[in-house]
C-alpha positions, -999 to 999 in steps of 0.1 A, spaced: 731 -737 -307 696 -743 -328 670 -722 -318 632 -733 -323 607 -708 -322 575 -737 -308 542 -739 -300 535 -768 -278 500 -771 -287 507 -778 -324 514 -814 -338 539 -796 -363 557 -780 -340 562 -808 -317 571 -834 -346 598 -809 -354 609 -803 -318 613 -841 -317 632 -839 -349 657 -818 -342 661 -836 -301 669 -868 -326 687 -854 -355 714 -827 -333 744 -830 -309 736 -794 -300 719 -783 -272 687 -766 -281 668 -730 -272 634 -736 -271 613 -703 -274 578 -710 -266 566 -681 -287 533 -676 -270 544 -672 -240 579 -650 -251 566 -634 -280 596 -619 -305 601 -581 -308 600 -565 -337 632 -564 -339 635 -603 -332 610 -607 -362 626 -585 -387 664 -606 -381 644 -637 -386 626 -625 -413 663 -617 -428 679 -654 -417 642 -667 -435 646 -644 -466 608 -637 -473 586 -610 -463 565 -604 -434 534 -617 -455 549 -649 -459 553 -654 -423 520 -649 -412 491 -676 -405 461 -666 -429 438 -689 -413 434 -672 -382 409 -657 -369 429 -629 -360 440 -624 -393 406 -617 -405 399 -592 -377 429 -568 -382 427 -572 -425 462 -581 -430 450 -590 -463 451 -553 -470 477 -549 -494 483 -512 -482 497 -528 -450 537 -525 -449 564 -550 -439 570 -531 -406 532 -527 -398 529 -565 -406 563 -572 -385 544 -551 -356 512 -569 -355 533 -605 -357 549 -595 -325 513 -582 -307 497 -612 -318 524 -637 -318 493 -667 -325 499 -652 -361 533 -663 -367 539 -701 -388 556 -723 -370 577 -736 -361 604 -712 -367 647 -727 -369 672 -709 -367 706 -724 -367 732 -696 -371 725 -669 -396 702 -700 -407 664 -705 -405 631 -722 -415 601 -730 -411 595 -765 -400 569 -774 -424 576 -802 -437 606 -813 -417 629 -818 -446 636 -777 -446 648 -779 -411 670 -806 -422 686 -780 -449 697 -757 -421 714 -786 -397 
């Protein structure tokens, strides 16, 4: 089963959604990550199936970003994994996973490296 991690609200994550509902025999888990935001724990496995750190994962531009100072190089992964989970609007997306598997969906050609 292919997991997506998706925001309805963003074009990117429904381009992809649409993607993968063209491009996959398998039935698909859609994880509307607002509304079901990942643990910590759920973070730091896909983190691992992603292989980059926390920093990487998180969406500079908003504004939430600016008000907690995750630019503060001080911060560690699991402080950074913490806050992704608290303020799940943080997290890129969309998110992949298929098996041990996953990517981000922008552009589409990395989730179509995972299929």
């Amino acid at each position: 089963m292919i997991t997506i991690y998706h925001n309805p609200r963003c074009s990117k994550s429904r381009e992809a959604l649409a993607f993968l509902q063209q491009h996959t025999p398998t039935a698909l888990h859609v994880i509307e990550y607002l509304k079901t935001p990942p643990t910590a724990a759920e973070l730091t496995a896909l983190l691992v199936r992603l292989n980059m750190p926390a920093r990487n994962l998180l969406r500079s531009k908003e504004a939430e970003y600016r008000e907690l100072q995750l630019d503060n190089p001080a911060l560690t992964e699991q402080q950074l994994i913490n806050t992704m989970s608290e303020h799940p609007k943080l997290i890129e997306r969309p998110i992949v996973v298929n098996g041990e598997q996953a990517a981000i969906g922008r552009p589409l050609s990395n989730i179509s490296a995972i299929l």
